[in-house]
N, C-alpha and C positions, 0 to 999 in steps of 0.2 A: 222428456227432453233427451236428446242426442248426445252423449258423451264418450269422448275417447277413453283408451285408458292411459295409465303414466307411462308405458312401454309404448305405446300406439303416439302419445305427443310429444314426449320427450326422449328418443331411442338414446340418444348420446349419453344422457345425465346416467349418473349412478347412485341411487336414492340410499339412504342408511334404513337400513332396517328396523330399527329400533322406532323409525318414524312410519312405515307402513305394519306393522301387529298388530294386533287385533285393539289392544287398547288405544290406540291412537285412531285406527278408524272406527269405535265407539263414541271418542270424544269427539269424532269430525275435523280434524286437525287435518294440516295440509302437509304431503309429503316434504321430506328436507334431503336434500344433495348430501352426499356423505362425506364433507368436507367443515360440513356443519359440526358435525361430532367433535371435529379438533378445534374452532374458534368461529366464534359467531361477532369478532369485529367487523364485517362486513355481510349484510344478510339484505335481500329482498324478496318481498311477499309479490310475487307474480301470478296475477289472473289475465292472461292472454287476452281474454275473449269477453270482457266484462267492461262496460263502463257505469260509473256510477251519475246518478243524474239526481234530481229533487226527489226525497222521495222512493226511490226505487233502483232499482240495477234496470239495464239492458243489456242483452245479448248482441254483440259485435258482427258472433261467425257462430254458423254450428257444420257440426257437432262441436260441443263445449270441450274445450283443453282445461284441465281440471285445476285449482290451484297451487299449487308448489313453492316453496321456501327454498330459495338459493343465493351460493356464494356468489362473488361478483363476476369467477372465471364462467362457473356456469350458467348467470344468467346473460352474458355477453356472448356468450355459444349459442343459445336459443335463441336471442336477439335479433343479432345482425345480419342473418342471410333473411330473416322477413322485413327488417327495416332497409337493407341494401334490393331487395323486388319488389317494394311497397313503389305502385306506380302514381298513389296520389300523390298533392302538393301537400306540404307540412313548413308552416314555422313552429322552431323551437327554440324555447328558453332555456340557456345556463341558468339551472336553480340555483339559490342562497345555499348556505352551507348548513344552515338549520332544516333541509325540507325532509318533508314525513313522505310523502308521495309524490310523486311524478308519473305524469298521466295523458293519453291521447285525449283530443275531443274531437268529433267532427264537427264542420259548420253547421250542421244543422240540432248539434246537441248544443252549442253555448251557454245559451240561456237557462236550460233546462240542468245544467250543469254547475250555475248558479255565476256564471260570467255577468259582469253589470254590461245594461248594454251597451256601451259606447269603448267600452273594450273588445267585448266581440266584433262591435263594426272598427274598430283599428286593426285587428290580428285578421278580421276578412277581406279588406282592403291591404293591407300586405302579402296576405295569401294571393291576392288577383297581381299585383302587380309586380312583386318580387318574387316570381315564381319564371318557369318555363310558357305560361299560361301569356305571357309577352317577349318570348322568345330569348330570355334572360341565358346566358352560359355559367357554366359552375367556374366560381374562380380557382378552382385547382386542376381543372381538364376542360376538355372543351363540349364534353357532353350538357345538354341541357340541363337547368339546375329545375329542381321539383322541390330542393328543403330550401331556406332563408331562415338559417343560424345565426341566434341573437346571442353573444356574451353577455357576462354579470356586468362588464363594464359600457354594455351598449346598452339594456334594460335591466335597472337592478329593480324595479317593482311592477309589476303587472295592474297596480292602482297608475302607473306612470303613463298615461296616453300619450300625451306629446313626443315620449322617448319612440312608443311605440311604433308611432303616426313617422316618426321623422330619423330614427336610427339607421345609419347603414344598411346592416345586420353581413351575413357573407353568403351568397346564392351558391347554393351545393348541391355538385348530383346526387341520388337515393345513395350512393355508395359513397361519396364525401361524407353525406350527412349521415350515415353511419359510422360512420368512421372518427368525425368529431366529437359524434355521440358518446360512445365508446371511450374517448380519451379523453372526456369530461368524468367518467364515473371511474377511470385506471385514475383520476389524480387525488380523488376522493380514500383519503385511507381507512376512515371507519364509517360505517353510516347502519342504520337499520328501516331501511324502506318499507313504510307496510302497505302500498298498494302501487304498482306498476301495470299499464297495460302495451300493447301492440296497436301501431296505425291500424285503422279500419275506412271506411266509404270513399270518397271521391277527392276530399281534402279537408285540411283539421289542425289542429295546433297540440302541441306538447307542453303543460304548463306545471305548477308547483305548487305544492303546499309545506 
C-alpha cells in the first residue's frame, strides 16, 4: 500500500517527539501535534483517508495519509483548505455534544456504513435537491452552494426523517461550509474525537456518533 509520510501529509503540523520514538512506533500509535504534550482537553484522532464501513475499512484516496492525533487549531489547519476545494455536494450535521466521531460517507457507502435505509434516501434526496445540482446559491455569497448545513436545532437526530426530509437546512459554498464547519468545533471547548475523516467521491454526507 502507498503511504505518505507525516512530513509529506502533514508539512505545517509540528509533531511531539515523544509521540514518533521508537516505542511509540512499536506500539503502532499514531503521531500527536506537540500541543498535545501541554492539554489534551481538546484532541482528534484523524484518518484522512479511511472510511469505515460493515465490517471493514476502505480506502478513500491513495497514497494513504497516515493517522495523527491532533489539537483543534491543528486539526482545522489540515481541514479547511480540503474541505474549502472539496468540489462534491455534502450535507452536514451539527453533532450532539456527546459525539465520539464525526465522519464523511459517500452516497454510495450509506448502507454499508450501516445508514437504515430510509435515511440514506432522505440525506440523498437533499443532497439532489438542496445542493448546486439545482442551481441553489449559498446564502452568504452568491457563489453556488455544494454543502446544505443542518444545525442541532434543524436535526437534533439522524433516527428524525421527517426533520431530515423537510428541514430548512442553509445551502453553503465549499468555503461557507467550511467555514461553519470550523465554527462548529471553535464552540466546542473540550471534546475527545476518536475517528474523523475528509469529504471523498462525487457527494456524501458528514454525520455523528
Amino acid at each position: 500500500m502507498s503511504r505518505l509520510t507525516y512530513e509529506q501529509a502533514y508539512p505545517n503540523i509540528q509533531f511531539s517527539p515523544r509521540s514518533r520514538n521508537w516505542w511509540s512506533r512499536l506500539k503502532g500509535t499514531a503521531a500527536e501535534c506537540v500541543h498535545l504534550e501541554d492539554s489534551v482537553n481538546w484532541m482528534a484522532t484523524l484518518l484522512p483517508d479511511i472510511v469505515y464501513l460493515r465490517g471493514r475499512s476502505e480506502l478513500s484516496r491513495v497514497p494513504l495519509r497516515p493517522e495523527v492525533s491532533l489539537c483543534r487549531a491543528c486539526l482545522l489547519d489540515v481541514a479547511t483548505s480540503e474541505l474549502e476545494s472539496f468540489q462534491g455536494r455534502v450535507v452536514a450535521f451539527e453533532p450532539d455534544k456527546g459525539f465520539s466521531q464525526y465522519f464523511f460517507v459517500a452516497v454510495p457507502h450509506f448502507q454499508e456504513a450501516g445508514l437504515k435505509p430510509e435515511v440514506a434516501e432522505a440525506i440523498d434526496q437533499r443532497l439532489r435537491s438542496g445542493t448546486d445540482s439545482q442551481g441553489t446559491s449559498c446564502a452568504r455569497c452568491d457563489r453556488p452552494a455544494n454543502w446544505l448545513w443542518f444545525p442541532r436545532d434543524h436535526v437534533q437526530s439522524l433516527d428524525d426523517i421527517g426533520s431530515i426530509q423537510r428541514a430548512e437546512g442553509e445551502p453553503l459554498c465549499a468555503a461557507h461550509g467550511a467555514r461553519r464547519m470550523c465554527q462548529m468545533f471553535e464552540r466546542i471547548d473540550e471534546a475527545n474525537v476518536m475517528f474523523i475523516n475528509l469529504p471523498y467521491g462525487e457527494s456524501g454526507a458528514y454525520i455523528w456518533i
